[in-house]
C-alpha positions, 0 to 999 in steps of 0.5 A: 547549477543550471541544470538543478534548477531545470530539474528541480523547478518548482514542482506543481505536484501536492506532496503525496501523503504517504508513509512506510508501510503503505502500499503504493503505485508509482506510474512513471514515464518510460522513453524508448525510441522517441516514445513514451509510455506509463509503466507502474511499480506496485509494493511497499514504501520501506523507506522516505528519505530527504527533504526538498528536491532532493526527497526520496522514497523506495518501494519494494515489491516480491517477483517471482519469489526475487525481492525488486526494490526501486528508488524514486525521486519525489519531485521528478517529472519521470513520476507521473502519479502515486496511487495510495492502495492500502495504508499500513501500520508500523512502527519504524520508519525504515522497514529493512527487515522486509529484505529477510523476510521470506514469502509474502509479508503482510503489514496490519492494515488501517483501512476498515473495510468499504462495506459489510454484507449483510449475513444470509437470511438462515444465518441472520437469525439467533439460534435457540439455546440449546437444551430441553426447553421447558414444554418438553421437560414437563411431560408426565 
């Protein structure tokens, strides 16, 4: 039981405030030959599972028309971070569903957006109801 505590130790990390449906990057740490670099997976969250050191999530994501899901503990030192890209709205916890769904599949979105330009000057503008106004009716 040794080794469960090596792993698990004390995870200096804050919980990542995350649910299903949002859209995350998972930058992780990849080992090759004495080196180690970050790689990142982007998708979906479809599913949170667990609790304490043994939590994980799994996030799918569409490659090249190929649906490539992973699963990551959330208390591994293999995770660096988790970035939050867009929260999603749903109503179910576990989003299998996605595995059928064919193409690109979007989940309604919770995030307004940062900022709204303002419209052209000619289209900022009311335009005039249309009709005869009263000045052209009145010619004799």
């Amino acid at each position: 039981m040794e080794w469960l505590k090596l792993v698990h130790e004390a995870s200096t990390k804050a919980a990542a405030a995350f649910n299903p449906g949002d859209e995350v990057r998972v930058w992780f740490r990849i080992l090759e030959q004495g080196r180690e670099r970050l790689g990142q997976f982007e998708g979906i969250v479809i599913r949170v599972r667990g609790s304490g050191p043994s939590k994980t999530f799994t996030v799918r994501r569409v490659t090249y028309g190929e649906g490539v899901e992973r699963v990551f503990p959330m208390d591994s030192k293999m995770v660096s971070r988790i970035e939050v890209l867009r929260r999603g709205t749903v109503r179910r916890s576990r989003l299998y569903f996605l595995r059928s769904a064919i193409g690109k599949t979007r989940i309604a979105s919770t995030d307004e957006p940062a900022e709204i330009l303002p419209a052209a000057q000619g289209a900022a503008q009311p335009r005039a109801a249309e009709g005869p106004s009263s000045s052209e009716t009145s010619q004799p």
